[in-house]
VEXFI-787549 format. One record per residue (C-alpha): residue number from 1; z, y, x negated. Coordinates in steps of 0.001 Angstrom, whole numbers, always signed. Example, Ala and Ser with C-alpha at 12.3 -4.5 7.8 and 13.67 -1.06 7.14 Angstrom:
+-----+---------+---------+---------+
!   k !      pz !      py !      px !
+-----+---------+---------+---------+
!   1 !   +7800 !   -4500 !  -12300 !
!   2 !   +7140 !   -1060 !  -13670 !
+-----+---------+---------+---------+
//
This chain:
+-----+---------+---------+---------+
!   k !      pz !      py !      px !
+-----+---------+---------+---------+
!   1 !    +138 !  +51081 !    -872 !
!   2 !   +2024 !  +50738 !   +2898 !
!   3 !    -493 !  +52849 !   +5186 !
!   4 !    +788 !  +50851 !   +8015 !
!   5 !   +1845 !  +54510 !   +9279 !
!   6 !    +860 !  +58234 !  +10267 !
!   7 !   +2439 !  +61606 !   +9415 !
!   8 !   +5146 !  +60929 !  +12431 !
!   9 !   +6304 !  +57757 !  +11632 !
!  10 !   +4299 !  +55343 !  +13668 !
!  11 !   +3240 !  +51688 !  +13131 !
!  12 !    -723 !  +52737 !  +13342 !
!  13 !   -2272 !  +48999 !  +13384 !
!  14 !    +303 !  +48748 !  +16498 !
!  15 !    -934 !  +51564 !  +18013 !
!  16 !   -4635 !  +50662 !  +17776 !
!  17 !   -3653 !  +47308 !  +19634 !
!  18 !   -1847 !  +49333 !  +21938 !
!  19 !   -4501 !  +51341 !  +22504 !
!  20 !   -7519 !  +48563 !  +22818 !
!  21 !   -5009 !  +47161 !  +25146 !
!  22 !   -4705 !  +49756 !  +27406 !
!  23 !   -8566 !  +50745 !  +27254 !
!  24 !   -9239 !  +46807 !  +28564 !
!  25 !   -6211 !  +47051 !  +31194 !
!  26 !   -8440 !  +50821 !  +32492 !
!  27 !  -11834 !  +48885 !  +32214 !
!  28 !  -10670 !  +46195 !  +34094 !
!  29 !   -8777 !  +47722 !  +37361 !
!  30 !  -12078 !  +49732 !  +37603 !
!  31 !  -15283 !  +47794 !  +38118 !
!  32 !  -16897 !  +49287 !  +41419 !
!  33 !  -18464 !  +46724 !  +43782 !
!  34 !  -19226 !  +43269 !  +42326 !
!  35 !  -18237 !  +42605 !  +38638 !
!  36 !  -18974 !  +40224 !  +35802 !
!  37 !  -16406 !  +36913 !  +36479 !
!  38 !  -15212 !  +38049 !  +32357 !
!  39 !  -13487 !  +41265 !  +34289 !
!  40 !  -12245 !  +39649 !  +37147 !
!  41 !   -8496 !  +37380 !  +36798 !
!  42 !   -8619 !  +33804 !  +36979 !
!  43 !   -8235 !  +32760 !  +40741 !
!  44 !   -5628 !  +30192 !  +39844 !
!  45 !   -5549 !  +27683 !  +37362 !
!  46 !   -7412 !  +29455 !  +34381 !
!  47 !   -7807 !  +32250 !  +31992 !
!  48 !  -10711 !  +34683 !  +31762 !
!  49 !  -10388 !  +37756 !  +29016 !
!  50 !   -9362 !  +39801 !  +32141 !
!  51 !   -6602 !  +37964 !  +32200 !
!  52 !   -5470 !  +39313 !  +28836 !
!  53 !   -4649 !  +42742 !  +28880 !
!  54 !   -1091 !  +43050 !  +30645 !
!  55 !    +197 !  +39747 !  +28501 !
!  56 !    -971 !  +41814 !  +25186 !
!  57 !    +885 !  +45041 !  +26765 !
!  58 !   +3871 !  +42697 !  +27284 !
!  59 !   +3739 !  +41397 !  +23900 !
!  60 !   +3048 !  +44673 !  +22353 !
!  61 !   +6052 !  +46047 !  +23998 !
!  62 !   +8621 !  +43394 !  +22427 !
!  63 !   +7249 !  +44776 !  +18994 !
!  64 !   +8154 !  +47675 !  +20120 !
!  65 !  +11812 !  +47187 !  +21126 !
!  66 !  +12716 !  +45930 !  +17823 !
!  67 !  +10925 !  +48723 !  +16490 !
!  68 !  +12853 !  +50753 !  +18565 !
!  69 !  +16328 !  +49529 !  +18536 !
!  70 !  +16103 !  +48618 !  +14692 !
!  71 !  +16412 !  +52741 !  +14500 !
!  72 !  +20229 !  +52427 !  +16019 !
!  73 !  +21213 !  +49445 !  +14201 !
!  74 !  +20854 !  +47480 !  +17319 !
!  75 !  +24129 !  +49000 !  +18424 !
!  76 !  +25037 !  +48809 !  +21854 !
!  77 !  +26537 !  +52724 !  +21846 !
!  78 !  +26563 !  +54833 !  +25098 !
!  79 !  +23302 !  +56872 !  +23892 !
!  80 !  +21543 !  +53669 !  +23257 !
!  81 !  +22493 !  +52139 !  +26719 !
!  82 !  +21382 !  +55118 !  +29155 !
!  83 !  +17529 !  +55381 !  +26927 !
!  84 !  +17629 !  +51665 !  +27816 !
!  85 !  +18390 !  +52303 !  +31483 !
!  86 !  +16833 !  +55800 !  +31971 !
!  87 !  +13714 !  +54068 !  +30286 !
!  88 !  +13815 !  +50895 !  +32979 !
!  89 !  +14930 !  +52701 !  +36150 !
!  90 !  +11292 !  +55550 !  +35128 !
!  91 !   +9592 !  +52635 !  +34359 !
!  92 !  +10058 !  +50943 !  +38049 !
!  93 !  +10107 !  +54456 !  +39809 !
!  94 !   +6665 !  +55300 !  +38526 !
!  95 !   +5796 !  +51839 !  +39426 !
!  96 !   +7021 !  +52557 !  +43155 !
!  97 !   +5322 !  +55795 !  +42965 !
!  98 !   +2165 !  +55142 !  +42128 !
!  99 !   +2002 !  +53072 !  +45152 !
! 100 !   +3503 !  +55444 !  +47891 !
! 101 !   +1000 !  +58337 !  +46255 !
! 102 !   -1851 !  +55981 !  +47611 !
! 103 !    -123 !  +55591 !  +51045 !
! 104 !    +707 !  +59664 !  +51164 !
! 105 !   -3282 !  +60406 !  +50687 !
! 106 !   -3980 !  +58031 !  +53643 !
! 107 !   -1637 !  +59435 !  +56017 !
! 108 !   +1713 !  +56978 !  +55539 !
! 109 !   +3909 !  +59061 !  +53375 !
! 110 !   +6821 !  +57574 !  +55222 !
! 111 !   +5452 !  +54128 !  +55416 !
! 112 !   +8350 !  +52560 !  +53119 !
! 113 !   +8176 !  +49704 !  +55175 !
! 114 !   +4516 !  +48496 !  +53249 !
! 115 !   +5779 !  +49759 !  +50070 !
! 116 !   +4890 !  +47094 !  +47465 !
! 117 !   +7937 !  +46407 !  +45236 !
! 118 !   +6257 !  +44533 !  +42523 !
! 119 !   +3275 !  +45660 !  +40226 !
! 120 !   +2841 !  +46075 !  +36769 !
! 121 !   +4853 !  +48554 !  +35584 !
! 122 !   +7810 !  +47050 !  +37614 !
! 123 !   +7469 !  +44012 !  +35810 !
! 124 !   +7763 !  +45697 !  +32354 !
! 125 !  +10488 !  +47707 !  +33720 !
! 126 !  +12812 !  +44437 !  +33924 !
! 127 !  +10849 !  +42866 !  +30990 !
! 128 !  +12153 !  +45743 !  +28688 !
! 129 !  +15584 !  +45950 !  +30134 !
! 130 !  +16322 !  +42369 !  +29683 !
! 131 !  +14900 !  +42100 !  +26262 !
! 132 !  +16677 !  +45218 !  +25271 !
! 133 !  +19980 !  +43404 !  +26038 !
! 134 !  +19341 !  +40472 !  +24350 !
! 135 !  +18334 !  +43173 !  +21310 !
! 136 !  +21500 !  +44706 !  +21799 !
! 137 !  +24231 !  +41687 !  +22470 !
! 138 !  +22538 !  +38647 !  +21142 !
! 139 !  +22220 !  +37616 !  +17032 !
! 140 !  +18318 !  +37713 !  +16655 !
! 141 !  +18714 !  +34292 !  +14797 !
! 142 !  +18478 !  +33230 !  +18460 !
! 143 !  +15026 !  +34744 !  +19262 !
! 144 !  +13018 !  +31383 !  +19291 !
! 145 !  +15992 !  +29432 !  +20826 !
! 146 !  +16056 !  +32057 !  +24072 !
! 147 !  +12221 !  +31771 !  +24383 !
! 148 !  +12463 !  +28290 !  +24662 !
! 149 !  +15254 !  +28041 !  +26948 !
! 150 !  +13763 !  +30600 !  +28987 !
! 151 !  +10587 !  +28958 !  +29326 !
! 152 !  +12318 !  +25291 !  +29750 !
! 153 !  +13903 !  +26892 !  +32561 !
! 154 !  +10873 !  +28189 !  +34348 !
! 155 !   +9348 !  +25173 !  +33927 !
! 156 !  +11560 !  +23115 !  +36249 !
! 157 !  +11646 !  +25428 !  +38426 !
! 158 !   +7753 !  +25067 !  +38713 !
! 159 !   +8120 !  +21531 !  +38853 !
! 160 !  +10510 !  +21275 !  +41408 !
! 161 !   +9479 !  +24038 !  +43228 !
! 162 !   +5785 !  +23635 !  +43376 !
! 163 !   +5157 !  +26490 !  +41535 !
! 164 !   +1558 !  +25522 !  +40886 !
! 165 !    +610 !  +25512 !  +45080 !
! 166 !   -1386 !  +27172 !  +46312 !
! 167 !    +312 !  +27443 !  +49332 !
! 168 !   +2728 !  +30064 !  +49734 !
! 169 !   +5050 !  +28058 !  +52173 !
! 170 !   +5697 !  +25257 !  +49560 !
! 171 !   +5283 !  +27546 !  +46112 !
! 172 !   +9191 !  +28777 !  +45464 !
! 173 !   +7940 !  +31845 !  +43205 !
! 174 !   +6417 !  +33474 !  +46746 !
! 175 !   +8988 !  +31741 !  +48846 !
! 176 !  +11813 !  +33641 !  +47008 !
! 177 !   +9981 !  +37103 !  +46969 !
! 178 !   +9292 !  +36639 !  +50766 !
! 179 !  +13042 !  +35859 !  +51873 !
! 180 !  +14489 !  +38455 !  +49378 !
! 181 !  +11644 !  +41256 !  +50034 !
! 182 !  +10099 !  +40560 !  +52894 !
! 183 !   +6169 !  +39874 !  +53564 !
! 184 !   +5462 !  +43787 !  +54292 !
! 185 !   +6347 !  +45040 !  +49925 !
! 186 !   +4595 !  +42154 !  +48448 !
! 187 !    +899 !  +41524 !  +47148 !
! 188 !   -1405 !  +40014 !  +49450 !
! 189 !   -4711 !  +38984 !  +47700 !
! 190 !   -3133 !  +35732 !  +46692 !
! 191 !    -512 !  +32767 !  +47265 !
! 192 !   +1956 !  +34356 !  +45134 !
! 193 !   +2962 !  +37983 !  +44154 !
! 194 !   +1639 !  +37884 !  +40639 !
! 195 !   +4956 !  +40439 !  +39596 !
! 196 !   +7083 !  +38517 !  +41426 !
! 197 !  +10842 !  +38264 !  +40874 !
! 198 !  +11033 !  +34524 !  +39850 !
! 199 !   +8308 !  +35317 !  +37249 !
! 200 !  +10164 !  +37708 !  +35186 !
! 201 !  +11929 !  +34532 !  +34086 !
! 202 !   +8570 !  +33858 !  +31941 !
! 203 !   +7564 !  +37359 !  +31308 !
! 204 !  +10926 !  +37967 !  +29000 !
! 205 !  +10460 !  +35014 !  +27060 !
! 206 !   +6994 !  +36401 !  +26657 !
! 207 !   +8908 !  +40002 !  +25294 !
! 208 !  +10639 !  +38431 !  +23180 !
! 209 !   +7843 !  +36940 !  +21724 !
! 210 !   +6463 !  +40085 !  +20317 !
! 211 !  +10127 !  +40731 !  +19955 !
! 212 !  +10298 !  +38122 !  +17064 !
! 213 !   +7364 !  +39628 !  +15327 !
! 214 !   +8429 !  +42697 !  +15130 !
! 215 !  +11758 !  +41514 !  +13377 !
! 216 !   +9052 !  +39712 !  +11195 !
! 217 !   +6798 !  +43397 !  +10963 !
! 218 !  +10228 !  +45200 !   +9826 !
! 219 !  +11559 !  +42970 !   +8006 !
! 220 !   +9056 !  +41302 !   +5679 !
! 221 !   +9174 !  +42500 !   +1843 !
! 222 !   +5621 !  +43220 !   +1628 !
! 223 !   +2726 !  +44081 !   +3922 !
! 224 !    +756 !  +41116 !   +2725 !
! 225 !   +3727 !  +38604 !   +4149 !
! 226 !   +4339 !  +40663 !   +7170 !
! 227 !    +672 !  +40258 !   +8330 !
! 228 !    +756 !  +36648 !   +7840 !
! 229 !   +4054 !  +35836 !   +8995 !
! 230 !   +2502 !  +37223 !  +12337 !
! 231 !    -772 !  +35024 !  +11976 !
! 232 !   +1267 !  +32011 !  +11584 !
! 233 !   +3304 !  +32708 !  +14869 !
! 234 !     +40 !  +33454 !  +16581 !
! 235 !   -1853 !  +30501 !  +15216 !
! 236 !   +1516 !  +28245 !  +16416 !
! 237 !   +1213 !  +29910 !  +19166 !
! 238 !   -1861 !  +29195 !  +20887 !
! 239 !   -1687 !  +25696 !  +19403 !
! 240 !   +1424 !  +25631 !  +21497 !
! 241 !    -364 !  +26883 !  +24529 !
! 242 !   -2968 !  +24791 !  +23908 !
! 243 !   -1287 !  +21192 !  +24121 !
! 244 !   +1184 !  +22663 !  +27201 !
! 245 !   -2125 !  +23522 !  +29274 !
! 246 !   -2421 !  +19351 !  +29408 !
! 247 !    +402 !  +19066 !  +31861 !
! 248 !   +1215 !  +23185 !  +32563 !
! 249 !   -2274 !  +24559 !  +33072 !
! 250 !   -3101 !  +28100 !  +32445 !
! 251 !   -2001 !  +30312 !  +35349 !
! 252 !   -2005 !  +33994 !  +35005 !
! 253 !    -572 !  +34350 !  +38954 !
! 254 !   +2765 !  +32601 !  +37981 !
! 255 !   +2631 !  +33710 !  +34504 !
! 256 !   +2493 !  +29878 !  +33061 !
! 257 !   +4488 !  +29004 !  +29943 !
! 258 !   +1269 !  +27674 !  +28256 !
! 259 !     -11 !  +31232 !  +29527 !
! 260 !   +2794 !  +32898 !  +27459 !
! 261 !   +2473 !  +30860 !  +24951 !
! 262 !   -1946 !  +31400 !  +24237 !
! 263 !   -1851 !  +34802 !  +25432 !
! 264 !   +1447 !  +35566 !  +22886 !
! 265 !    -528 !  +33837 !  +20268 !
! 266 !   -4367 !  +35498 !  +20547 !
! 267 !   -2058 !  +38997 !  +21016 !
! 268 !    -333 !  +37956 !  +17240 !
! 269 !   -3816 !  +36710 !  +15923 !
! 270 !   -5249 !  +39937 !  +16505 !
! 271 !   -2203 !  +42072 !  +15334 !
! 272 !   -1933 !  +40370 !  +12493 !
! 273 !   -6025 !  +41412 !  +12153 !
! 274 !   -5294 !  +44834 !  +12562 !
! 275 !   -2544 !  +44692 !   +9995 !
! 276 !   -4852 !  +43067 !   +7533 !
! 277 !   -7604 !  +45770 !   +8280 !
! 278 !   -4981 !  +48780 !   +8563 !
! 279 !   -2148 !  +47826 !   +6578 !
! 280 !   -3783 !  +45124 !   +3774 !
! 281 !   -6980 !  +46996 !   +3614 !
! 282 !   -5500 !  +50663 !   +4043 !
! 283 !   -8471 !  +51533 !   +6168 !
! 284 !   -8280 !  +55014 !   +7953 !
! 285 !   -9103 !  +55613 !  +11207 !
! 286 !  -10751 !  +59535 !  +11138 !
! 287 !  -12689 !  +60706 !  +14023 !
! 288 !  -15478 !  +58573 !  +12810 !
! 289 !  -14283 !  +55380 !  +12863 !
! 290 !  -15177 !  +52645 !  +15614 !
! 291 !  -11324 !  +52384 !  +15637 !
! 292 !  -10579 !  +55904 !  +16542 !
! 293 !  -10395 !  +55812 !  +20273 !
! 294 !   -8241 !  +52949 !  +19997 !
! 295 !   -5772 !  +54890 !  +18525 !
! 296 !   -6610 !  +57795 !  +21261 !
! 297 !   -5792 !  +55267 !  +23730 !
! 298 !   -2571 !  +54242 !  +21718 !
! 299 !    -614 !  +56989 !  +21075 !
! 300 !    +201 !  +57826 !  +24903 !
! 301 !    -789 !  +54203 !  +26322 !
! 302 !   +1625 !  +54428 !  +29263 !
! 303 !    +891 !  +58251 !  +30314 !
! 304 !   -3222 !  +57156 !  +30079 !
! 305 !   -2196 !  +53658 !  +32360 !
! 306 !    -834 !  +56024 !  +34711 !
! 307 !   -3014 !  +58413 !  +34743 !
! 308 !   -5739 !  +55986 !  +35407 !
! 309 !   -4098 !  +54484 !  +38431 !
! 310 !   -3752 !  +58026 !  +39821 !
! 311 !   -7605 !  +58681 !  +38996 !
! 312 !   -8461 !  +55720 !  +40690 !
! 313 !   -6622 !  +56622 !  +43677 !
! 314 !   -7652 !  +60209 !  +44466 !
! 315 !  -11368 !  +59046 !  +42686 !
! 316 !  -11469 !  +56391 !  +45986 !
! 317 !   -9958 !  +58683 !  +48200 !
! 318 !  -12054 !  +61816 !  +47755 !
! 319 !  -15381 !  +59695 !  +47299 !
! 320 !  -15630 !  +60427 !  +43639 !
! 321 !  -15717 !  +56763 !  +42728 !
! 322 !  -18804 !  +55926 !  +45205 !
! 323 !  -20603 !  +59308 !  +44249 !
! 324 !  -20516 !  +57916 !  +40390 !
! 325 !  -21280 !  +54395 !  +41090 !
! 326 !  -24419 !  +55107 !  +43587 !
! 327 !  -25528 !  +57422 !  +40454 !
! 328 !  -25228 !  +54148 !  +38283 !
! 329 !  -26546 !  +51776 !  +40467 !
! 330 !  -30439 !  +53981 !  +41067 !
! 331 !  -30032 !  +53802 !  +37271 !
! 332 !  -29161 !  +50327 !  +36945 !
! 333 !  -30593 !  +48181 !  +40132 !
! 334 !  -28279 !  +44871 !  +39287 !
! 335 !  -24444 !  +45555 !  +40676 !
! 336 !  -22752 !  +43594 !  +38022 !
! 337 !  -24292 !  +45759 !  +35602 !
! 338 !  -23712 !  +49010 !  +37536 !
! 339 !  -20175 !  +48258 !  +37932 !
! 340 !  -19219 !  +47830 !  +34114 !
! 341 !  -21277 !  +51017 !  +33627 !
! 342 !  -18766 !  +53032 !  +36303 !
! 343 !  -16000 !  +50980 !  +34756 !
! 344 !  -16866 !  +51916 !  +30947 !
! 345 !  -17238 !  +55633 !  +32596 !
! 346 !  -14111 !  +55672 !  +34318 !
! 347 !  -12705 !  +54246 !  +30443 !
! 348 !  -14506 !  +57303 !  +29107 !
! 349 !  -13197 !  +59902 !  +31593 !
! 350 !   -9313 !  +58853 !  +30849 !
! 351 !  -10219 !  +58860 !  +26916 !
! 352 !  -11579 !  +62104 !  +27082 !
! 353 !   -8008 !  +63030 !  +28700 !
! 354 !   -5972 !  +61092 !  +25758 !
! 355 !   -8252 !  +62862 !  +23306 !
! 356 !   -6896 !  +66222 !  +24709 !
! 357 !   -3211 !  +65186 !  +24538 !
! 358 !   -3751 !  +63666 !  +20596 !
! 359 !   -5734 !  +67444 !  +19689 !
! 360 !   -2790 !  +69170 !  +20942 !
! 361 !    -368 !  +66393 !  +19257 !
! 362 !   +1301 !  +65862 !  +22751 !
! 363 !   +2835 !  +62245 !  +23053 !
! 364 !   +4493 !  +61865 !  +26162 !
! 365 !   +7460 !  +58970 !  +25959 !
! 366 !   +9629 !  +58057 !  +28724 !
+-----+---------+---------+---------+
//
């Protein structure tokens, strides 16, 4: 028996990934004060669990689109065209607006001139448009080929233009975001903008990734074969990444193709767990179940990402954030501690807030 979905229709060991995704993405963005090295990125070279969340989101999201399109035949009508672009041109508005929101409650509403251009949900704004086009005008038999290509292609342009420097004057990836965009809307806590332009080369092979499994999810004749046709991609996968980290090391900041390649392949491996525990297994997830929130979290992941980034603003701004954490820390003397307990809070907060949404069955979609 398929119990791969609930009463509307949705993929539910997808959503629980979704959802554990988007929990870790909230957890980390809000440790207060000095954190465990686990919940901080990678500096440069390097990959610490931190550094999985957005790459599983990414992944995630190529399921998705096939998902998604596979419900229109893949056909490029007009309908299908403006959700694409309606969903992309949200996507990167929200992006931009989450930013200017913090500039408005400090006094620049008019600032436009600091405006960051790049940040997360930019990046999977032009991650989803250019997979959806490749959904839409491209035979999927050419999935794996594009991926590679793609990620051929980033790779000499690392190469040749010292994409692994750590100096932004000789790294390409920050020299072409500073002489397209200008120093003032990029990121600043590093050599390169880590949603940079150039990058977006690597982050739609890494779509189309997850893009393949889900053409693997859909089309697979039973459950048992779908879940290990998506084990075998992720154990190839991070094999893949693996041997590539010899000469391409691991580098979140420029979104490495042995990056894509692991974090594509641990994102898989634990779908295709999910799968096995939802799908094989048929295992429910009532209110009881240690999977539960998961699923919280999962049915309005991008509304609860959002809404996080907006607590976290007005929580800094108002003093709400230091209030909580000096509560923590009398509790809890050692700050690395303190700050994963205001993180897990802050986690807790926003679930309580999806848990509202899912009682009154409201999904918001863009």
């Amino acid at each position: 028996m398929n119990t791969s979905s609930n009463t509307s229709g949705r993929l539910l060991s997808l959503d629980i990934l979704r959802g554990l995704t988007v929990a870790g993405m909230i957890l980390v963005n809000n440790g207060y004060g000095e954190s465990f090295e686990m919940l901080r990125h990678s500096e440069w070279n390097g990959m610490t669990p931190c550094d999985l969340v957005f790459p599983f989101f990414l992944f995630i999201m190529g399921i998705s689109c096939y998902l998604s399109l596979f419900k229109s035949g893949f056909t490029p009508t007009g309908s299908v065209l403006v959700k694409v672009v309606r969903r992309t041109v949200l996507l990167f508005v929200i992006g931009l607006a989450i930013h200017w929101f913090d500039m408005a409650l400090w006094g620049n509403p008019w600032d436009f001139a600091h405006l960051r251009i790049w940040a997360v949900l930019q990046r999977i704004a032009l991650c989803y448009f250019f997979a959806s086009l490749f959904a839409l005008y491209v035979p999927h038999r050419y999935t794996l080929h594009t991926v590679v290509g793609l990620l051929v292609v980033y790779t000499i342009i690392l190469l040749v233009g010292n994409g692994y420097s750590e100096d932004s004057g000789a790294n390409i990836l920050a020299q072409v975001d500073l002489k397209l965009f200008g120093y003032d809307h990029l990121y600043h806590k590093g050599p390169v903008d880590p949603e940079g332009l150039v990058g977006t080369i690597s982050g739609v092979a890494h779509v189309l990734l997850g893009f393949y499994c889900g053409k693997l999810i859909k089309t697979g004749s039973t459950v048992e074969k779908k879940t290990l046709g998506v084990f075998v991609v992720g154990a190839v996968c991070v094999f893949a990444g693996y041997l590539l980290s010899y000469g391409l090391p691991l580098n979140k900041r420029i979104w490495s193709p042995s990056y894509v390649f692991m974090t594509c392949g641990l994102a898989a491996l634990l779908q295709a767990l999910f799968m096995y525990v939802v799908d094989v297994k048929a295992f429910r997830t009532p209110s009881a179940s240690p999977l539960f929130p998961f699923k919280v979290f999962g049915v309005n992941a991008l509304a609860l990402y959002v809404c996080s980034e907006l607590l976290a603003i007005l929580f800094g701004f108002f003093g709400i954030s230091e209030a909580i954490y000096g509560v923590l820390h009398a509790a809890i003397p050692a700050e690395k501690w303190a700050s994963l307990a205001y993180a897990l809070v802050f986690v807790a907060i926003n679930y309580l807030i999806g848990f509202i949404l899912w009682k009154r069955r409201i999904f918001i979609k863009l």
